[in-house]
C-alpha positions in Angstrom: -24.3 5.3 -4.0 -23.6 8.7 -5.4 -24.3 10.4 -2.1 -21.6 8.4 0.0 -19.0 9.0 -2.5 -20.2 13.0 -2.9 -20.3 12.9 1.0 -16.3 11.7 1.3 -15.5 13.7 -1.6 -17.2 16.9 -0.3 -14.5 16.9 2.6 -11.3 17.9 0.6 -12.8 20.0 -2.1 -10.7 22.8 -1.2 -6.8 22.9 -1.7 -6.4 24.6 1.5 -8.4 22.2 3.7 -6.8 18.8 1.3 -3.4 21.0 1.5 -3.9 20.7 5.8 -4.9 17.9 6.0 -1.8 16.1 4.4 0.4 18.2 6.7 -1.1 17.0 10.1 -1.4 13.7 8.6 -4.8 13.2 8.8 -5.7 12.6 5.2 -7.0 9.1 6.1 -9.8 8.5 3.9 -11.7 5.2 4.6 -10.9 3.5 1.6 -7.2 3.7 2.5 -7.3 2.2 5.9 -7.2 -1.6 5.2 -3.7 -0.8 3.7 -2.7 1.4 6.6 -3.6 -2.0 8.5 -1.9 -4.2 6.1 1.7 -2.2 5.9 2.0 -1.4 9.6 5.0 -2.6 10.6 6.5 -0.9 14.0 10.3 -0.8 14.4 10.3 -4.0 16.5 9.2 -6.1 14.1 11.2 -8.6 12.5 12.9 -7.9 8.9 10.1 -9.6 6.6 12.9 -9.8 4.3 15.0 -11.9 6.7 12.4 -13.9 7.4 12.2 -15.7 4.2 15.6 -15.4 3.6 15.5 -12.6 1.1 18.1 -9.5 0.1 16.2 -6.4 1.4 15.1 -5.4 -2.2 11.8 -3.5 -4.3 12.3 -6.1 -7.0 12.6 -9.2 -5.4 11.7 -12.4 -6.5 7.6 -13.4 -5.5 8.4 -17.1 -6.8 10.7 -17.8 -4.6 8.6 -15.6 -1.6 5.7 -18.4 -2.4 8.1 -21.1 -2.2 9.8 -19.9 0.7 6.5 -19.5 2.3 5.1 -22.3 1.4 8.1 -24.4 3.3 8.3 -22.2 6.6 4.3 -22.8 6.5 5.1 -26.4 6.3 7.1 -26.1 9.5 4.3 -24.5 11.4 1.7 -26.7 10.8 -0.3 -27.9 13.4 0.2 -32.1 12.1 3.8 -31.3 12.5 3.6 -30.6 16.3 0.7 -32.9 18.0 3.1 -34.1 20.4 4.3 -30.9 21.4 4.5 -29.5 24.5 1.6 -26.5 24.8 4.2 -23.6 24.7 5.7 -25.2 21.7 2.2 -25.1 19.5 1.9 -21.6 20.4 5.1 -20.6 19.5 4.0 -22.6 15.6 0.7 -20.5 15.5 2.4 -17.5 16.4 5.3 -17.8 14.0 2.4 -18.7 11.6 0.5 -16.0 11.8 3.6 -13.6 11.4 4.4 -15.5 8.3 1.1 -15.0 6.7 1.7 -11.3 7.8 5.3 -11.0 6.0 3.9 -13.1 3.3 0.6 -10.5 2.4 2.8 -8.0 3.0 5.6 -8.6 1.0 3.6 -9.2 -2.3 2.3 -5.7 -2.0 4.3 -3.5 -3.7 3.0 -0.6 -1.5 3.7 -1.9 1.7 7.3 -3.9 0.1 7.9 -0.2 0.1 7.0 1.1 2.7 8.9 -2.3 4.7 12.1 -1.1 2.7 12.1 2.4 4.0 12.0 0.8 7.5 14.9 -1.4 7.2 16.8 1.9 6.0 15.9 3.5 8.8 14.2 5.9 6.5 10.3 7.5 8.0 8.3 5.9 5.5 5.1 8.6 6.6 6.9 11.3 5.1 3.8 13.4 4.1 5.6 16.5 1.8 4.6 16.4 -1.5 4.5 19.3 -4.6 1.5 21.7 -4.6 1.1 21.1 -8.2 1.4 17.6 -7.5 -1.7 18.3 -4.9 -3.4 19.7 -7.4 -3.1 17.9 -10.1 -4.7 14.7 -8.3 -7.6 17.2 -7.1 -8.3 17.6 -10.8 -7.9 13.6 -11.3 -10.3 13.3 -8.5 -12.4 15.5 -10.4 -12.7 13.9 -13.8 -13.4 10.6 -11.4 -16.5 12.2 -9.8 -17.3 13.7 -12.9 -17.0 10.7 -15.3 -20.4 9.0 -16.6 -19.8 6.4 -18.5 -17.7 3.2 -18.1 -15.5 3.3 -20.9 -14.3 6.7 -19.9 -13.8 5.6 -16.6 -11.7 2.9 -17.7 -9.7 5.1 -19.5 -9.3 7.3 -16.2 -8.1 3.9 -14.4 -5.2 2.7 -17.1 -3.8 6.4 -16.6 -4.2 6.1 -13.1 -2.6 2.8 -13.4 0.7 3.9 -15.7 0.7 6.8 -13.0 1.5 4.2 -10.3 3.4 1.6 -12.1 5.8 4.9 -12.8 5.9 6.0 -9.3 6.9 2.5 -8.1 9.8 2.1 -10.8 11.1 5.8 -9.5 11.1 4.5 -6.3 12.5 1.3 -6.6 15.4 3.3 -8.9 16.2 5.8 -5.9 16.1 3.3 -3.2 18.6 1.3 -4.9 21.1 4.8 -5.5 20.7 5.4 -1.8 18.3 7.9 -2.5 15.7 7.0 0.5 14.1 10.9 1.1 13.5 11.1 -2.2 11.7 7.0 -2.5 9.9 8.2 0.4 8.5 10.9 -1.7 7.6 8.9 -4.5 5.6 6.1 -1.8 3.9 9.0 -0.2 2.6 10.5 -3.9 1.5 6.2 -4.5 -1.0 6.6 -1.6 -2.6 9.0 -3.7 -2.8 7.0 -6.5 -4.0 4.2 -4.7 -6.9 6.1 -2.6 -7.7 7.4 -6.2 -7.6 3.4 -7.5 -10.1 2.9 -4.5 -12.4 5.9 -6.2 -12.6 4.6 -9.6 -13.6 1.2 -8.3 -16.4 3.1 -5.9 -17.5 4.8 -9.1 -17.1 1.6 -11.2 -19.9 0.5 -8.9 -22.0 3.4 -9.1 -22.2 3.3 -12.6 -22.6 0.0 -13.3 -26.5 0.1 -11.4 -27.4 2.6 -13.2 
């Protein structure tokens, strides 16, 4: 309801407490976290990339992902192994579960991004952004908590929307020129987006009851 959303709102209505917050990395709201969960890939993880066969690349081809997938998946399959030895079926079920991982992974663009970063040795938690970008989303934020009818919202959401497809196509632009700070600055500024994506849907909700 309205209250839950003033509630998580109510914490970073001040640029100096949102402005803190993004330094000590903390700005974590809960609507983010199942992608934090999604795109966390530590160092000694395998190259997703690799694992289907695939040039390290933003653009890359999600056809041939699905059909990669779908044979490697073939090759796991529990039928395929009955008269394996125990260690054997484990090893398929493990190797199974990391390719539904890679898989869901790899067709988000976010966390394709954020995988990318990785492989270039690049932090991909690089938290500095512009103040004017900072404030510019409070003010987005704003005219999401403020909005009261659904066609407005939805007018709200395509910007927000463009916003992102724009920051993706910069990044995928300066990854490929080498650029990987400055990618890294455009994937940190698509969080935003996408925790702001998460907002519009919660107020979608809320408006729609009403």
């Amino acid at each position: 309801g309205s209250s839950g959303i003033n509630a998580e709102y109510g914490e970073f209505q001040t640029f100096q407490h949102y402005f803190k917050q993004i330094n000590l990395r903390c700005y974590e709201p809960m609507t983010m976290r199942c992608i934090r969960a999604l795109c966390s890939t530590p160092s000694s993880s395998p190259n997703y990339f690799s694992l289907f066969s695939l040039t390290p690349s933003y653009s890359i081809d999600l056809f041939a992902l699905s059909t990669r997938y779908k044979e490697l998946q073939t090759e796991c399959h529990p039928d395929k192994h009955t008269n394996s030895s125990a260690e054997e079926q484990e090893k398929a079920a493990t190797k199974s579960a990391l390719l539904n991982k890679a898989y869901r992974c790899l067709r988000d663009p976010y966390c394709r991004a954020k995988t990318l970063l990785q492989c270039a040795g690049q932090d991909p938690t690089v938290n500095s952004v512009e103040n004017e970008f900072l404030m510019e989303m409070m003010d987005f934020n704003d005219e999401v908590e403020m909005c009261e009818d659904l066609a407005s919202l939805q007018v709200i959401r395509d910007a927000n929307e463009t916003g992102l497809s724009n920051l993706f196509e910069e990044f995928d632009r300066y990854f490929s020129e080498g650029h990987t700070d400055i990618a890294a600055n455009r994937l940190t500024k698509c969080k935003f987006l996408l925790q702001t994506r998460e907002r519009i849907d919660q107020r979608e909700d809320f408006l729609a009851v009403l």
